[in-house]
PQR file of N, CA, C, O and H, with PARSE charges and radii, in Angstrom:
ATOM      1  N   UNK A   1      46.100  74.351 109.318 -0.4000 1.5000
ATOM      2  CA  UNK A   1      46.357  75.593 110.017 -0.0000 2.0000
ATOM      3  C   UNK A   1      47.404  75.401 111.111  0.5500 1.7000
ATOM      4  O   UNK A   1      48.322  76.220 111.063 -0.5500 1.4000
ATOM      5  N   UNK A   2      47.463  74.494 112.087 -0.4000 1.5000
ATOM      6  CA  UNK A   2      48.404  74.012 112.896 -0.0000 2.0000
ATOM      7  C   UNK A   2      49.703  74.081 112.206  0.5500 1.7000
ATOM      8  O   UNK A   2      50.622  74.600 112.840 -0.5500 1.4000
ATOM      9  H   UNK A   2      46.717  73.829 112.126  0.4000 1.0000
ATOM     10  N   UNK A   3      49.987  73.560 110.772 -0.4000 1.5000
ATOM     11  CA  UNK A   3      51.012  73.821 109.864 -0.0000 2.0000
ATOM     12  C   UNK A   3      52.165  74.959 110.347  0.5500 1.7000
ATOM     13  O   UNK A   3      53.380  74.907 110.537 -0.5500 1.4000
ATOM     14  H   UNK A   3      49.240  73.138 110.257  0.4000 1.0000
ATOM     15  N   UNK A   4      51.064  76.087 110.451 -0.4000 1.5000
ATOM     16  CA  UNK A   4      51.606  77.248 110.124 -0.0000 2.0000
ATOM     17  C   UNK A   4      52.359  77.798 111.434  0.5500 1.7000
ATOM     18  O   UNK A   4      53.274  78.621 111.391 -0.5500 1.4000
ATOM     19  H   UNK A   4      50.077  76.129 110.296  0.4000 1.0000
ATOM     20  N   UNK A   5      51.876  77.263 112.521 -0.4000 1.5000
ATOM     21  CA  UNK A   5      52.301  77.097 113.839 -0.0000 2.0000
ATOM     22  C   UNK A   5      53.803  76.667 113.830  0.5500 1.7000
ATOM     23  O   UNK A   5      54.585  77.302 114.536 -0.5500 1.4000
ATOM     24  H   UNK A   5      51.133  76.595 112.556  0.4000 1.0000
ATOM     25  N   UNK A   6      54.216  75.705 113.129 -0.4000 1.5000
ATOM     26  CA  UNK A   6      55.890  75.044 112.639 -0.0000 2.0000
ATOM     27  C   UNK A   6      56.288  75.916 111.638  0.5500 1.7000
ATOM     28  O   UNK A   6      56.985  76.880 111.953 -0.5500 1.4000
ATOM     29  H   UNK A   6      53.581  75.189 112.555  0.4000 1.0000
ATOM     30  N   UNK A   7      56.017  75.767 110.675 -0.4000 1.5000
ATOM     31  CA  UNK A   7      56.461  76.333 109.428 -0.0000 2.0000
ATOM     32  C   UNK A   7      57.159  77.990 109.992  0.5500 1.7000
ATOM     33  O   UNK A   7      58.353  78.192 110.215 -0.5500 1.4000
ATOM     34  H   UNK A   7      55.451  74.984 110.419  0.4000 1.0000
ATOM     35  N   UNK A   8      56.081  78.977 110.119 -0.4000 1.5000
ATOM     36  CA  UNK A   8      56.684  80.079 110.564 -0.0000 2.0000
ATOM     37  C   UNK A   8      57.888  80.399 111.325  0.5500 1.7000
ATOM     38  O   UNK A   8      58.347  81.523 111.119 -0.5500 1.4000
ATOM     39  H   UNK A   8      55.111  78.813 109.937  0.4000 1.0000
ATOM     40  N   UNK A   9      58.375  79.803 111.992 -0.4000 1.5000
ATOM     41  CA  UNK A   9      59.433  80.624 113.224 -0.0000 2.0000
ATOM     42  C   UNK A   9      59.996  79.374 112.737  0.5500 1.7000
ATOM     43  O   UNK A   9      60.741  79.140 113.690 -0.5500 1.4000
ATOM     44  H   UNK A   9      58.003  78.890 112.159  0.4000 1.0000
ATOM     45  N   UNK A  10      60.183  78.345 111.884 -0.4000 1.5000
ATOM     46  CA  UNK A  10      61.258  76.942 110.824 -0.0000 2.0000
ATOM     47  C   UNK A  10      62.044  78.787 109.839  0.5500 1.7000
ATOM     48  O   UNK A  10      63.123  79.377 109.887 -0.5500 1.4000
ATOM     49  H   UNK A  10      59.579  78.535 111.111  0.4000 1.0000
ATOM     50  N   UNK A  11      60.848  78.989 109.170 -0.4000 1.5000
ATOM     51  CA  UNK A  11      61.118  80.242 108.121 -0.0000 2.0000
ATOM     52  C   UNK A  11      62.052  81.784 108.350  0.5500 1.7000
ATOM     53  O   UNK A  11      62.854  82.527 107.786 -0.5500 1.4000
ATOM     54  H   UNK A  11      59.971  78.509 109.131  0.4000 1.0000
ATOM     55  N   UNK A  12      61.305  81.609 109.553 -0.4000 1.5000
ATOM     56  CA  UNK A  12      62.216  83.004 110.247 -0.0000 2.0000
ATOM     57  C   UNK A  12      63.251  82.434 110.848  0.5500 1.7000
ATOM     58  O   UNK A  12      64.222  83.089 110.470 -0.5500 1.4000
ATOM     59  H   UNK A  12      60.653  81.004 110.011  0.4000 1.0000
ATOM     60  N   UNK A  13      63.621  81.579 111.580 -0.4000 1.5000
ATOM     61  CA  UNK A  13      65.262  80.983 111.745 -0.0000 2.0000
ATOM     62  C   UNK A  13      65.737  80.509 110.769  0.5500 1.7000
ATOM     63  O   UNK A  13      66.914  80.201 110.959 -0.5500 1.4000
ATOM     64  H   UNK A  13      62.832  81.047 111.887  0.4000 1.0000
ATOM     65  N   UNK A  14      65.290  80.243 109.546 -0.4000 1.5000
ATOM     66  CA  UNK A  14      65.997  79.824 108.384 -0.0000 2.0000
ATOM     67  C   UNK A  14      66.622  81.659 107.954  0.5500 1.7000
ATOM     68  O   UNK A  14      67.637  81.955 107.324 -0.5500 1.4000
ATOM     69  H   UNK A  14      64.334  80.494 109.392  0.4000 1.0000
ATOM     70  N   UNK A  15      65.936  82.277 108.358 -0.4000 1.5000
ATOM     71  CA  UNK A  15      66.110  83.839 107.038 -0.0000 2.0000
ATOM     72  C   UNK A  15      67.358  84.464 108.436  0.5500 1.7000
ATOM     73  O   UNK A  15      68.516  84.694 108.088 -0.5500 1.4000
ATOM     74  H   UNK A  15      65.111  82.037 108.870  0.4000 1.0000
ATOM     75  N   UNK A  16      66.954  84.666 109.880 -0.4000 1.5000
ATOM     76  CA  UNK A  16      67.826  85.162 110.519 -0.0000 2.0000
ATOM     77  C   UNK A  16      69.139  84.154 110.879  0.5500 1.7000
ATOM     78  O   UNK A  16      69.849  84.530 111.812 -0.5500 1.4000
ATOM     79  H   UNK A  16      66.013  84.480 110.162  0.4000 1.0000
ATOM     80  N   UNK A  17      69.531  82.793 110.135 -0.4000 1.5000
ATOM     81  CA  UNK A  17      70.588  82.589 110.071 -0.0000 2.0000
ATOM     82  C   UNK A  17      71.552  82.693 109.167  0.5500 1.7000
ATOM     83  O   UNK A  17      72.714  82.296 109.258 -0.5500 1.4000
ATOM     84  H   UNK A  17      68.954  82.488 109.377  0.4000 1.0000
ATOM     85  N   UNK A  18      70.960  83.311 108.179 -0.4000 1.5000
ATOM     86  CA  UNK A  18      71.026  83.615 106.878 -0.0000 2.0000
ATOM     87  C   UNK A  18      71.686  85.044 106.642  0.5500 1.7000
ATOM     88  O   UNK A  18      72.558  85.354 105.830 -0.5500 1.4000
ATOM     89  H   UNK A  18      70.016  83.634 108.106  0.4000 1.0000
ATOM     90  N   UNK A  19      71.258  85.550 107.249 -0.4000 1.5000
ATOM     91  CA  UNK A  19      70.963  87.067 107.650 -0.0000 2.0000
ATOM     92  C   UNK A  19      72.544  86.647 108.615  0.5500 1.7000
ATOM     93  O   UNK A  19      73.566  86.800 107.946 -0.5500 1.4000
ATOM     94  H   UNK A  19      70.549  85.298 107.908  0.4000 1.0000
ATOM     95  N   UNK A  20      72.648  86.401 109.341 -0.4000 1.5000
ATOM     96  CA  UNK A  20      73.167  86.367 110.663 -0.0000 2.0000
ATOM     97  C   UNK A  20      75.094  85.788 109.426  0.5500 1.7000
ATOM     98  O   UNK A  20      76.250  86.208 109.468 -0.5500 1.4000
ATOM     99  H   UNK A  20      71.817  86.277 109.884  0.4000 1.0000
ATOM    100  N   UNK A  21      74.438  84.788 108.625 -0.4000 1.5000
ATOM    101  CA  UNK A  21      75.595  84.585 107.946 -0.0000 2.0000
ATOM    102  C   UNK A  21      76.747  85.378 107.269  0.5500 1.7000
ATOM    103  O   UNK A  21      77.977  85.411 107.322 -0.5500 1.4000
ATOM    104  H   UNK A  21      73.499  84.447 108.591  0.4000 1.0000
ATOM    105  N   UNK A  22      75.444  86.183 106.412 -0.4000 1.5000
ATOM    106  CA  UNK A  22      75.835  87.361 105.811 -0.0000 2.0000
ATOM    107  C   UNK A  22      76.551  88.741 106.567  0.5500 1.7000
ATOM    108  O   UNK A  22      77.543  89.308 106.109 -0.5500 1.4000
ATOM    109  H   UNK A  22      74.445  86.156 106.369  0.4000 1.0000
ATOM    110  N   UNK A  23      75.982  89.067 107.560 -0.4000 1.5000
ATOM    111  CA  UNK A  23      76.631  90.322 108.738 -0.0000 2.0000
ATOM    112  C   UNK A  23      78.067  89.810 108.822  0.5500 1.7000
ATOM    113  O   UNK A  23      79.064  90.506 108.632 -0.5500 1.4000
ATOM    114  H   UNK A  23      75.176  88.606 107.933  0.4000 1.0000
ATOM    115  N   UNK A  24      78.049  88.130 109.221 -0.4000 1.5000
ATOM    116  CA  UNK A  24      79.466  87.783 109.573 -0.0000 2.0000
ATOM    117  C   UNK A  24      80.299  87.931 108.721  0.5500 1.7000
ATOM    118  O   UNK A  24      81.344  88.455 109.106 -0.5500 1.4000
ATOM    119  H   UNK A  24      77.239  87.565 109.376  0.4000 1.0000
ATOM    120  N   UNK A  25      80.195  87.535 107.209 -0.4000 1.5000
ATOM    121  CA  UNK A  25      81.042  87.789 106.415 -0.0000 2.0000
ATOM    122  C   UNK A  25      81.203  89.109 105.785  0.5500 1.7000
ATOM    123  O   UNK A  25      82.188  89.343 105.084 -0.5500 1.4000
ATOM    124  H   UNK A  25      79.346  87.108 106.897  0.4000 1.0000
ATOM    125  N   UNK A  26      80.346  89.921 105.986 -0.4000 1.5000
ATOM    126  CA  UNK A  26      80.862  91.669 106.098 -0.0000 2.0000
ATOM    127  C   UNK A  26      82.045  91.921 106.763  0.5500 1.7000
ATOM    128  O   UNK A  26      83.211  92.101 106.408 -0.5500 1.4000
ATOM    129  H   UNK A  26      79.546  89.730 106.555  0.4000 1.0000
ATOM    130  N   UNK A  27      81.270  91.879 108.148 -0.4000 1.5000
ATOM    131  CA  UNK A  27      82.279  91.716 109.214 -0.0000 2.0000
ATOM    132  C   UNK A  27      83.806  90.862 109.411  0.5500 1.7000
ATOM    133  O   UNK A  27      84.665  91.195 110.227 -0.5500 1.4000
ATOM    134  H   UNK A  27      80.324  91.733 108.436  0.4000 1.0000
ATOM    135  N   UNK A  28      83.877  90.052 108.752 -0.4000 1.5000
ATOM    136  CA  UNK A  28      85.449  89.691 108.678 -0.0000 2.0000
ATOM    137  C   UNK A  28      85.988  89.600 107.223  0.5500 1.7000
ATOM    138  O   UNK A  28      86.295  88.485 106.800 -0.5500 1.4000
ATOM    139  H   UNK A  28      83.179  89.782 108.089  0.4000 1.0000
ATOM    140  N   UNK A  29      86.106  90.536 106.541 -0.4000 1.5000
ATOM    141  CA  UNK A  29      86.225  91.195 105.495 -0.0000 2.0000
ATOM    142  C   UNK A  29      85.908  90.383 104.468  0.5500 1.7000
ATOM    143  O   UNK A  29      86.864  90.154 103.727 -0.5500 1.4000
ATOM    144  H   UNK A  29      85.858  91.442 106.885  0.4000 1.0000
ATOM    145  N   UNK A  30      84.755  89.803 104.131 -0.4000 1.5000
ATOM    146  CA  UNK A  30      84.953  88.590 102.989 -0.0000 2.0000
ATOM    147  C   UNK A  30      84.881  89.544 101.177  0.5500 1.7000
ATOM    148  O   UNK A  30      85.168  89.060 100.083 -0.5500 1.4000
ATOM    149  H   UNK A  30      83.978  89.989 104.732  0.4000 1.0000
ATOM    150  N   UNK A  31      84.442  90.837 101.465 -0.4000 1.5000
ATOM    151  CA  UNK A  31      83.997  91.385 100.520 -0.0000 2.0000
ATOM    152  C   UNK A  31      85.082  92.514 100.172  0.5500 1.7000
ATOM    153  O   UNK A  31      84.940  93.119  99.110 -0.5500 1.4000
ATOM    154  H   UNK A  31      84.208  91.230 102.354  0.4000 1.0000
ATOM    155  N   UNK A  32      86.053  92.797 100.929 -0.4000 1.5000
ATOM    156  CA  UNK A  32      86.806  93.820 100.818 -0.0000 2.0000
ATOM    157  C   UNK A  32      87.763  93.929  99.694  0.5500 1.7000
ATOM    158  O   UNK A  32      88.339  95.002  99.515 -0.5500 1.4000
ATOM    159  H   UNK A  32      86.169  92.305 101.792  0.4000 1.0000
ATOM    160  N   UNK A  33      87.948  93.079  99.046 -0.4000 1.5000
ATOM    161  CA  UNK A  33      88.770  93.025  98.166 -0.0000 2.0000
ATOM    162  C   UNK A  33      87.994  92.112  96.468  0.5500 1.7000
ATOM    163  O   UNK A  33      87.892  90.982  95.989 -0.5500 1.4000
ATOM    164  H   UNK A  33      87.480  92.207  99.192  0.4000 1.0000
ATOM    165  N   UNK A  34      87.822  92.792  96.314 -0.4000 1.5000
ATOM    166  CA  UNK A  34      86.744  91.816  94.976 -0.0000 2.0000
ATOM    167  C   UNK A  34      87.599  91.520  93.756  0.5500 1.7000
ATOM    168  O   UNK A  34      87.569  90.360  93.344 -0.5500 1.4000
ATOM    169  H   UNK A  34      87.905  93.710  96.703  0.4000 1.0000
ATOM    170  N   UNK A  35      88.322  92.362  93.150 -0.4000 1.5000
ATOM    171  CA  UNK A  35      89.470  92.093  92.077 -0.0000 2.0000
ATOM    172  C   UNK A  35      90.471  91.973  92.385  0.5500 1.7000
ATOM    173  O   UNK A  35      91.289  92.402  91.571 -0.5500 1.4000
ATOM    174  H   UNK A  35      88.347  93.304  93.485  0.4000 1.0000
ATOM    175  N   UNK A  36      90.963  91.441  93.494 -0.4000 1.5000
ATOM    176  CA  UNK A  36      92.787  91.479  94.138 -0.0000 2.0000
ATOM    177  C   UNK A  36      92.784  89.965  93.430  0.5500 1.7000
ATOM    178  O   UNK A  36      93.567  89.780  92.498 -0.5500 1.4000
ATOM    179  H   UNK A  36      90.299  91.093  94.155  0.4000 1.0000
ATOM    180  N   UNK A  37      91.842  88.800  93.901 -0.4000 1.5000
ATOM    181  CA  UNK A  37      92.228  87.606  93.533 -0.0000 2.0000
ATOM    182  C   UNK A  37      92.197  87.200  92.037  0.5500 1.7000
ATOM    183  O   UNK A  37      92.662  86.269  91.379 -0.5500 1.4000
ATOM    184  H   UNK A  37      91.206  88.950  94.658  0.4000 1.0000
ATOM    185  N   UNK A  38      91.270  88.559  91.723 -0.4000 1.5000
ATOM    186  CA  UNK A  38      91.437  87.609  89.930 -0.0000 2.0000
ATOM    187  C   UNK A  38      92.888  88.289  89.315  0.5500 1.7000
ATOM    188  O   UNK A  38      93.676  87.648  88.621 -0.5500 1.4000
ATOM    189  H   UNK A  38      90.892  89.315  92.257  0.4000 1.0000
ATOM    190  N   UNK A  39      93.062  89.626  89.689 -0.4000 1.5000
ATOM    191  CA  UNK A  39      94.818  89.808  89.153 -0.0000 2.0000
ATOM    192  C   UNK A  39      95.549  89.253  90.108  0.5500 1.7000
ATOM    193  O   UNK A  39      96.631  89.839  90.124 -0.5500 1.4000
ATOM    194  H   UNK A  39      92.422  90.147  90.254  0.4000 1.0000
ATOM    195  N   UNK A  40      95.510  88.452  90.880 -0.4000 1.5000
ATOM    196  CA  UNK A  40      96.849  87.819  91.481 -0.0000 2.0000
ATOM    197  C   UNK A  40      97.395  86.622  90.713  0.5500 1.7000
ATOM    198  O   UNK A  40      98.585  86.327  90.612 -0.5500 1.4000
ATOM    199  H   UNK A  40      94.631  87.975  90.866  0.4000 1.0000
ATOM    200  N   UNK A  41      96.150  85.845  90.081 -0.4000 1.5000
ATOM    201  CA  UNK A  41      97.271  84.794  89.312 -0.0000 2.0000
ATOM    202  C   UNK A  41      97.203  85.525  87.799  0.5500 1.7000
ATOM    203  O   UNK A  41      97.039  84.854  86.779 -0.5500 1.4000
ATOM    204  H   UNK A  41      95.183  86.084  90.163  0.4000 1.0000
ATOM    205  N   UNK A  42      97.339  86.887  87.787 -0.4000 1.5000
ATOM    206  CA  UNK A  42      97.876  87.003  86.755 -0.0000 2.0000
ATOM    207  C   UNK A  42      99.461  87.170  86.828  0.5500 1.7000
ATOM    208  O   UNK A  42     100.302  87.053  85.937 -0.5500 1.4000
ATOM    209  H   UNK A  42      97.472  87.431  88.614  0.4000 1.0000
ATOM    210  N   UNK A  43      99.624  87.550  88.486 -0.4000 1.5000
ATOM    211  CA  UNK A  43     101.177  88.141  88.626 -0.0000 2.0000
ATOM    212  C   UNK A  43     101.616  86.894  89.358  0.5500 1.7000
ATOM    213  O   UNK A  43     101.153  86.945  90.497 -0.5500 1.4000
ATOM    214  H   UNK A  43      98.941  87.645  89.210  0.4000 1.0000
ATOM    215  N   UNK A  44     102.029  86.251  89.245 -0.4000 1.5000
ATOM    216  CA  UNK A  44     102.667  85.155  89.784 -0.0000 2.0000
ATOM    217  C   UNK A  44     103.902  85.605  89.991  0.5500 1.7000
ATOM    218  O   UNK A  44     104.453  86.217  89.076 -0.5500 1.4000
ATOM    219  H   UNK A  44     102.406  86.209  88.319  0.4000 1.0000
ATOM    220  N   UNK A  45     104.484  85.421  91.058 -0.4000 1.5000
ATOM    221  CA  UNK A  45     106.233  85.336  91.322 -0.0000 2.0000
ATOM    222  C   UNK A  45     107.107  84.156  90.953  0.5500 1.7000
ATOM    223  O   UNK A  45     108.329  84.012  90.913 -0.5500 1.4000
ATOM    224  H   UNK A  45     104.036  84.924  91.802  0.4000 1.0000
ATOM    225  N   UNK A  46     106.447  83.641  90.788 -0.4000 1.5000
ATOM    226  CA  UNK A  46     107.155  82.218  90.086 -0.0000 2.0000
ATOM    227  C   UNK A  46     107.299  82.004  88.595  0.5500 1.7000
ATOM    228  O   UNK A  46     108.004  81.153  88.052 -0.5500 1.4000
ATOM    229  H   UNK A  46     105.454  83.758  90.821  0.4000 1.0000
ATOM    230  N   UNK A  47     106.223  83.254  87.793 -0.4000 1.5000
ATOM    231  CA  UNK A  47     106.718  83.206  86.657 -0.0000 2.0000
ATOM    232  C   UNK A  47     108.102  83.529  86.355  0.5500 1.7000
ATOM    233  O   UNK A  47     108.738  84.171  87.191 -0.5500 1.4000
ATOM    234  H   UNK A  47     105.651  83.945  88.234  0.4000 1.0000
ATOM    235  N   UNK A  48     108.727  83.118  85.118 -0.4000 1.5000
ATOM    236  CA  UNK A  48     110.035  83.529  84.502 -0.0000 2.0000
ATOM    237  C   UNK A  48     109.796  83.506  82.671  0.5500 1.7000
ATOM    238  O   UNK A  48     108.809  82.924  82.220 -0.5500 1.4000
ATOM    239  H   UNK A  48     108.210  82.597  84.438  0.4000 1.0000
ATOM    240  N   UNK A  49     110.565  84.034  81.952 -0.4000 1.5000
ATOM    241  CA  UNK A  49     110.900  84.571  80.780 -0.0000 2.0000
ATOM    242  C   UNK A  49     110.854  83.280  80.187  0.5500 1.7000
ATOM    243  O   UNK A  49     110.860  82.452  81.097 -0.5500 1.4000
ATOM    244  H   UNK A  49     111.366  84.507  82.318  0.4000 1.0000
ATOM    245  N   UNK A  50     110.805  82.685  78.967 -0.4000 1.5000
ATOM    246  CA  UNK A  50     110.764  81.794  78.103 -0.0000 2.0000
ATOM    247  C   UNK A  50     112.031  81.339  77.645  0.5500 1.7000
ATOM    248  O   UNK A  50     111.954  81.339  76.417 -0.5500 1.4000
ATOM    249  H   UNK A  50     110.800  83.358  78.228  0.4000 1.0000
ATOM    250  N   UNK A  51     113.278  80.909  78.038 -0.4000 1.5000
ATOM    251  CA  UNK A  51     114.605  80.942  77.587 -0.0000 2.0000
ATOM    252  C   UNK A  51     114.367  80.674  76.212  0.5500 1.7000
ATOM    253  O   UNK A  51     113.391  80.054  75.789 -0.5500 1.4000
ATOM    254  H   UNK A  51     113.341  80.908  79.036  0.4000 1.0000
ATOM    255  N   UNK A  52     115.474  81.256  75.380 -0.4000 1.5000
ATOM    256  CA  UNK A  52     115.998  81.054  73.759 -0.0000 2.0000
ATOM    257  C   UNK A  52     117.326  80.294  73.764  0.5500 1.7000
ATOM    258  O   UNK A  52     118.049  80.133  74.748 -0.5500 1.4000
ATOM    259  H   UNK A  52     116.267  81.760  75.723  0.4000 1.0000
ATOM    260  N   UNK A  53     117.552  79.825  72.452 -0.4000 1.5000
ATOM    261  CA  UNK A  53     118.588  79.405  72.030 -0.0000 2.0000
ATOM    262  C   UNK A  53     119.479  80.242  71.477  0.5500 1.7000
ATOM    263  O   UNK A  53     118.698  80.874  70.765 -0.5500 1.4000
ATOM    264  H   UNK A  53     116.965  79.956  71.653  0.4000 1.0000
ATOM    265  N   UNK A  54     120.620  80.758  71.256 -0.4000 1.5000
ATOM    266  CA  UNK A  54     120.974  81.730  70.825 -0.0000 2.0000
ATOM    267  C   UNK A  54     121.074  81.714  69.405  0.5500 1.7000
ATOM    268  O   UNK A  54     121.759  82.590  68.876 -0.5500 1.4000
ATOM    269  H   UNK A  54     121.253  80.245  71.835  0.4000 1.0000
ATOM    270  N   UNK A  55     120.441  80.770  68.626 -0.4000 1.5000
ATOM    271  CA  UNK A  55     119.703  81.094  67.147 -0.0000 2.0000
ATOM    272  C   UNK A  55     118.714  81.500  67.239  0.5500 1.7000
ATOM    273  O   UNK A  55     118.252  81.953  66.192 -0.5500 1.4000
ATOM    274  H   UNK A  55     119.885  80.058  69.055  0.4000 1.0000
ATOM    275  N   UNK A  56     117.973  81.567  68.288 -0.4000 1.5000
ATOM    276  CA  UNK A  56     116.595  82.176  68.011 -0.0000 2.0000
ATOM    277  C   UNK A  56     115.734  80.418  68.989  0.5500 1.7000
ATOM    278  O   UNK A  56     116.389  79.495  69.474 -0.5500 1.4000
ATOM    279  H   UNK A  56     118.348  81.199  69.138  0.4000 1.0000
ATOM    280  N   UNK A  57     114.647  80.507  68.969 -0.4000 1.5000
ATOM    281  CA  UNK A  57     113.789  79.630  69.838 -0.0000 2.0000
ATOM    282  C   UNK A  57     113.800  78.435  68.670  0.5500 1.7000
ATOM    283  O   UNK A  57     113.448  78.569  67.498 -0.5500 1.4000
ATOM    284  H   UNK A  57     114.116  81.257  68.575  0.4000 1.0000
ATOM    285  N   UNK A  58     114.151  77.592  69.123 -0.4000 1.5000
ATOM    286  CA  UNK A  58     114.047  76.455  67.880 -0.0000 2.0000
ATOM    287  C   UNK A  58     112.420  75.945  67.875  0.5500 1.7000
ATOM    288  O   UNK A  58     111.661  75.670  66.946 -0.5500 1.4000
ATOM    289  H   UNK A  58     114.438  77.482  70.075  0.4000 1.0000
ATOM    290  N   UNK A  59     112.233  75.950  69.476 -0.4000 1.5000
ATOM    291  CA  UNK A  59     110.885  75.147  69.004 -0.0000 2.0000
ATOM    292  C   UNK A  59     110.013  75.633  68.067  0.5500 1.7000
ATOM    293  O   UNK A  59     109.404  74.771  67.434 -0.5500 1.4000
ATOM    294  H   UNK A  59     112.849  76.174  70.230  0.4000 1.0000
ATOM    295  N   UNK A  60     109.772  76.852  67.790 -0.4000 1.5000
ATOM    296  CA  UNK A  60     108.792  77.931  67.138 -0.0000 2.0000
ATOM    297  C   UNK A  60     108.644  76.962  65.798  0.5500 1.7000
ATOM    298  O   UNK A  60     107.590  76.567  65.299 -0.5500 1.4000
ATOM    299  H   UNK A  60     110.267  77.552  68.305  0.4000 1.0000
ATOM    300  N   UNK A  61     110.421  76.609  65.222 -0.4000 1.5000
ATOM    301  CA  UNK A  61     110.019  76.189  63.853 -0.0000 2.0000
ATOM    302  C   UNK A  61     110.039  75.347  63.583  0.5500 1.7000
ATOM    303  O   UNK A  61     110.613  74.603  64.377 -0.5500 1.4000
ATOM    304  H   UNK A  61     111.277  76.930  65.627  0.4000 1.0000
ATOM    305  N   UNK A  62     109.390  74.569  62.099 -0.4000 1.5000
ATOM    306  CA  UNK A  62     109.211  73.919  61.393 -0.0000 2.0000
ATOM    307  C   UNK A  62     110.422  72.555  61.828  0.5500 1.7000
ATOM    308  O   UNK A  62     111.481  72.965  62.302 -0.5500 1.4000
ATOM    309  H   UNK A  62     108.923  75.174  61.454  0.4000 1.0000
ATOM    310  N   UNK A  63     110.290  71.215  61.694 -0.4000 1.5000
ATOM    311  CA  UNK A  63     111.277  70.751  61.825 -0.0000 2.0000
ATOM    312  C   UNK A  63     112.338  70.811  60.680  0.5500 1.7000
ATOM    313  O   UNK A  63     113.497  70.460  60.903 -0.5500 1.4000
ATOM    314  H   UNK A  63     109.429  70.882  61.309  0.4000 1.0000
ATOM    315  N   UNK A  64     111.929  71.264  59.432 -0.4000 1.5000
ATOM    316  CA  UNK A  64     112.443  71.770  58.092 -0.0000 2.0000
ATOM    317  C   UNK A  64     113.125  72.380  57.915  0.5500 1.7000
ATOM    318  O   UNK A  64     114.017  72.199  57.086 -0.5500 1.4000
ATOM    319  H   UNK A  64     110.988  71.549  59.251  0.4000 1.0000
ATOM    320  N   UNK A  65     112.965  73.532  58.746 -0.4000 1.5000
ATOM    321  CA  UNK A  65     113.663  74.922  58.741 -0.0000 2.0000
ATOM    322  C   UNK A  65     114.658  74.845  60.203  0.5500 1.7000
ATOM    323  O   UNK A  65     115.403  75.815  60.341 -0.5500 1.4000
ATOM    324  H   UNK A  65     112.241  73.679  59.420  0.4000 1.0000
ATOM    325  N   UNK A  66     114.712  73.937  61.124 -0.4000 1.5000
ATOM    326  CA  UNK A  66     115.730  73.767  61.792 -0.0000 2.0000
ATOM    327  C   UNK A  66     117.028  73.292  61.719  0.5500 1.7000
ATOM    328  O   UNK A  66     117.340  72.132  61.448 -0.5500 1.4000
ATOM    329  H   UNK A  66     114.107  73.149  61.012  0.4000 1.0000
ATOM    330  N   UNK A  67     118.185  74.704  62.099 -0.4000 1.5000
ATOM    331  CA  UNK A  67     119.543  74.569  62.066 -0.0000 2.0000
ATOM    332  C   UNK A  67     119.618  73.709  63.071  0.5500 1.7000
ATOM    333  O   UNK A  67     119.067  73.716  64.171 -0.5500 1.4000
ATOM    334  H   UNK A  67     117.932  75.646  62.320  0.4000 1.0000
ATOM    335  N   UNK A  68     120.768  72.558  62.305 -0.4000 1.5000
ATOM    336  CA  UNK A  68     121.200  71.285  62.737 -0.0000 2.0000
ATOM    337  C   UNK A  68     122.758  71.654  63.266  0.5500 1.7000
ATOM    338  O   UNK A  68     123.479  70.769  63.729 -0.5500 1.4000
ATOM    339  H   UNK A  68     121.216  72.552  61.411  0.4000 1.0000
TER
END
């Protein structure tokens, strides 16, 4: 029974720091944006276009079928 004397107010400062965690990250916007980061590396600025050869992309083909 003494137990319960520790345990309790161990339990309730475990839940109100918890609690206390959560308010904070409301509060400095951790939630405000939920799908910005998964389409951002879809748009990369650093992407660029796939250059060609002006026959066409050699790598695509066959080594068989490549103009020499």
């Amino acid at each position: 029974m003494m137990d319960y004397f520790y345990l309790i107010p161990i339990a309730l400062g475990l839940g109100l720091t918890g609690l206390a965690a959560f308010m904070w990250s409301l509060k400095s916007g951790q939630y405000d944006d939920l799908e910005g980061a998964a389409e951002r590396i879809l748009h990369e600025e650093i992407d660029a276009p796939i250059r060609t050869t002006p026959g066409g992309d050699a790598r695509c083909r066959p080594s068989s079928i490549r103009e020499n």
